[in-house]
N, C-alpha and C positions, 0 to 999 in steps of 0.2 A: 339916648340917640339911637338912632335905627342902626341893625348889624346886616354884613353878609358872611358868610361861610366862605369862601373860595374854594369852587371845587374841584379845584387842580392840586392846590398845596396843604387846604383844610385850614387856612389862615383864618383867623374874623380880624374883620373889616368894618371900622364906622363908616354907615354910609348914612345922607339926609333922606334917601328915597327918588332923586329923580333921577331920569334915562340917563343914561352915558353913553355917549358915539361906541361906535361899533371898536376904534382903534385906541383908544384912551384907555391907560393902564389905570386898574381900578385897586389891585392886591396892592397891599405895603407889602408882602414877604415875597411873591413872586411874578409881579408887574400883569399879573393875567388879564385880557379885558374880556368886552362882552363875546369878542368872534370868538375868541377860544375856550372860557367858559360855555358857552351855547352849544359849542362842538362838542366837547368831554361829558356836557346834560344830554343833548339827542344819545353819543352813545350809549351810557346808559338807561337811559330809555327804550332804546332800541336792544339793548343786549338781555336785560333785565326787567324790563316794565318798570320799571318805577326809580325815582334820584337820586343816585346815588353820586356823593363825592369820591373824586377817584381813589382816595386813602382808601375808602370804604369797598371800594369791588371785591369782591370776592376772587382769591387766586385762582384762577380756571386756565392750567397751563395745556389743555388740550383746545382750549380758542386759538388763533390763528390770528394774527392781524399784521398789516400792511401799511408801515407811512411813506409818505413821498414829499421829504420837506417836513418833517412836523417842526413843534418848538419843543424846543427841549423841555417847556416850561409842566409838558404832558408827557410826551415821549420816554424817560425815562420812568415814570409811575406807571405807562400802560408795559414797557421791557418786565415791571416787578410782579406786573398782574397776569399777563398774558402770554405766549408763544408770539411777540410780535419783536418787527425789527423796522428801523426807519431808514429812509433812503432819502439820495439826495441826485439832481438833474447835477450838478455841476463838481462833484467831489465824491468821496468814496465814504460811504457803500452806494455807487452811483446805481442811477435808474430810470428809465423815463417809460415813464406810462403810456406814452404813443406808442413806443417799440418795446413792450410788453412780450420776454418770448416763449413760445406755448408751452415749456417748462412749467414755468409759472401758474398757468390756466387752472382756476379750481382748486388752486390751493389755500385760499384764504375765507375764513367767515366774516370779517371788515378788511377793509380798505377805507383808510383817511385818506381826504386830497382837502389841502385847504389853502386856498391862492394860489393853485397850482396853474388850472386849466385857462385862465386868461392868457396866460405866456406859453403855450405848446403851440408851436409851428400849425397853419393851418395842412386839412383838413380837420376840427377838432372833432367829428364823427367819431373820426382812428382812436382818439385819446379815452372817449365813453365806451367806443366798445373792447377796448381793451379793459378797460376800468371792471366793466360787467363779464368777463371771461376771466378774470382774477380770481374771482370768486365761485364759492363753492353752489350747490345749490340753494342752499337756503341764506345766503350771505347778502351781506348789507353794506353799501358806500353813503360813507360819512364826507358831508361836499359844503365849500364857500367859494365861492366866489367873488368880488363886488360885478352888483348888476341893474341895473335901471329894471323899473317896473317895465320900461315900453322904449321902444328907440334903439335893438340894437346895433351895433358896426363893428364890419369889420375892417381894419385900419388896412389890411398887405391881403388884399382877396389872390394877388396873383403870386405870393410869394412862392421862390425855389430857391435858387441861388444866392444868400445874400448874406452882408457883414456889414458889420458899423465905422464911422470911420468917422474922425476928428475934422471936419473944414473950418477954417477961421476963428478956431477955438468953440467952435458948438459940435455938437454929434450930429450924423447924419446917415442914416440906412440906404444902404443898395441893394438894388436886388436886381438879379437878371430874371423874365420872368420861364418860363418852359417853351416862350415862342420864341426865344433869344432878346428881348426888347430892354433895354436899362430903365430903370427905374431909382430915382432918387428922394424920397423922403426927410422934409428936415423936420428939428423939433419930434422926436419920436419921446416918448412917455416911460419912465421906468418905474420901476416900484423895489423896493429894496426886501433882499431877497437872502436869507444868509449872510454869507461874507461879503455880500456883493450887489449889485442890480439886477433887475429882469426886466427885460423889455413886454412892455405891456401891447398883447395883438389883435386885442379885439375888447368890447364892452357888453357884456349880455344882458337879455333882460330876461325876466321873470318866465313865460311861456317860452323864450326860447330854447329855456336852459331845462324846461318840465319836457318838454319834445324833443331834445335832444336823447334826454336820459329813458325816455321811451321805444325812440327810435333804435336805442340800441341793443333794448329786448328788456328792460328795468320794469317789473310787474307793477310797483307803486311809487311814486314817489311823496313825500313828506315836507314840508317848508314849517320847520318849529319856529313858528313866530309868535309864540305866547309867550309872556314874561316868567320872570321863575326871581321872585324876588330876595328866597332863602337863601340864592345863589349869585347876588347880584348881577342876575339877567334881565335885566332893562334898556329894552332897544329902545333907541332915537331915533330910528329910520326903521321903515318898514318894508325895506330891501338889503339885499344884500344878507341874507339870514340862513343860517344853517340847515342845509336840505339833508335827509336818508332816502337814498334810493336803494328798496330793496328787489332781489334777483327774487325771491322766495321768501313766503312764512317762514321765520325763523324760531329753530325748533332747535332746543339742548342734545348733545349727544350723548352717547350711555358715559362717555369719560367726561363728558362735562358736568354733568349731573352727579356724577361720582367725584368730580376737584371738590364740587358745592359741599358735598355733605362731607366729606371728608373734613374740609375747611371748617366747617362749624359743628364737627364733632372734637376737632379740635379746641376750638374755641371754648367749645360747653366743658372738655376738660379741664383747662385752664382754669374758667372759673370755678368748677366745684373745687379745683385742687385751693383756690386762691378762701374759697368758704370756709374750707376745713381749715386753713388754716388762721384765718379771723376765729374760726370757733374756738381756740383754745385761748383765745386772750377773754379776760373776765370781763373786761368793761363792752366788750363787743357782746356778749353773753345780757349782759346788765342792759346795754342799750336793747338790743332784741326782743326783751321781759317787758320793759316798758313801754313800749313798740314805737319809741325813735328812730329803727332802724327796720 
């Protein structure tokens, strides 16, 4: 039967081979599905050129990197790989990427946002061009959203002032809007979010979300919609897919290049040490002659 790698936890997984939705847990060992494996393949694609499982990255603690919200199912493998820290809109280590403050600016080579940007108060401008002033020059955002190919809305265009509130046993949004006018919304959409809900504020589509991250000064952007089946990345939908918006060519710096080779000089010690010491056993010697080994 057909296998996949998970390349979040480095699990194998029987799989028959077809697509799996985007939110269906695919890992027996750590429930990852397609949006989040998709996300941890673009980064190293994006970091590295080529696919690596997160076990596998190389510890490069002069990288830089930024979650907002991640799952932990990542988030602590990229803490073991990287200089990165995760944050959260509603709890601590809090953070919200609309109100990004210029401290921050330039300090990062990625930035993860992954179901973030649907739920940030509008203007969502504010939220990408803080996202792109995050980062360094040559830095990369790692982005999901869900988004229609075409169609899309925003549900609160005049939102300011506003809170949720119980009527008749159903939720219902208010908002006062900037001209003073009330406004009531019933039936509002949430999506679960941590410990808790997030109220869902708009629906994007495909060009909107390529023009946004343009507009806010993003040199290229990326939409990894190829499958990667070593990885069991098999999309069912052909939206909603894990975009890299990058600020600049990203280019290793003299200490990043220095973790790498360090890391794999290490490595290569290990195993001469682990050689030498298989050399002294006879049947390892005996197998080698023969050339079993």
């Amino acid at each position: 039967m057909p296998e996949f790698v998970c390349n979040l936890c480095g699990a194998v997984n029987p799989h028959g081979g077809a697509a799996m939705p985007r939110e269906t847990p695919g890992c027996a060992a750590c429930g990852s599905n397609v949006r989040t494996r998709g996300l941890i393949h673009a980064l190293s694609m994006e970091l590295f050129g080529t696919p690596l499982a997160l076990p596998e990255f190389p510890r490069v603690r002069s990288l830089r990197g930024l979650g907002t919200s991640d799952a932990s199912q990542y988030a602590g493998g990229l803490a073991a790989k990287f200089d990165y820290r995760n944050t959260f809109f509603d709890r601590e280590p809090r953070f919200d990427i609309a109100q990004a403050p210029p401290e921050e600016f330039g300090k990062y080579d990625f930035v993860i946002s992954s179901e973030v940007f649907e739920h940030v108060a509008p203007p969502t401008a504010r939220a990408f061009e803080k996202a792109f002033r995050l980062l360094k020059p040559h830095g990369v955002l790692l982005f999901t959203v869900p988004y229609e190919l075409q169609s899309p809305a925003e549900h609160y265009p005049e939102l300011f002032e506003f809170a949720l509130a119980e009527v008749g046993g159903r939720m219902v949004l208010v908002n006062r809007t900037r001209a003073g006018e009330m406004q009531v919304f019933e039936d509002p959409v949430f999506h679960l979010s941590g410990a808790g809900q997030a109220l869902e504020m708009r629906a994007f589509s495909e060009a909107q979300l390529r023009q946004a991250l343009c507009d806010a000064g993003f040199a290229s952007v990326r939409v990894y919609g190829e499958n990667y089946a070593p990885f069991g990345i098999l999309h069912a939908e052909t939206w909603s897919l894990p975009m890299a918006a990058r600020k600049g060519e990203f280019a290793f710096s003299r200490d990043a290049a220095r973790d790498v080779v360090e890391e794999w000089r290490g490595l290569r010690q290990n195993v001469d040490a682990e050689m030498r010491r298989l050399g002294r056993s006879r049947w390892f010697r005996a197998g080698r002659k023969l050339g079993l080994l």
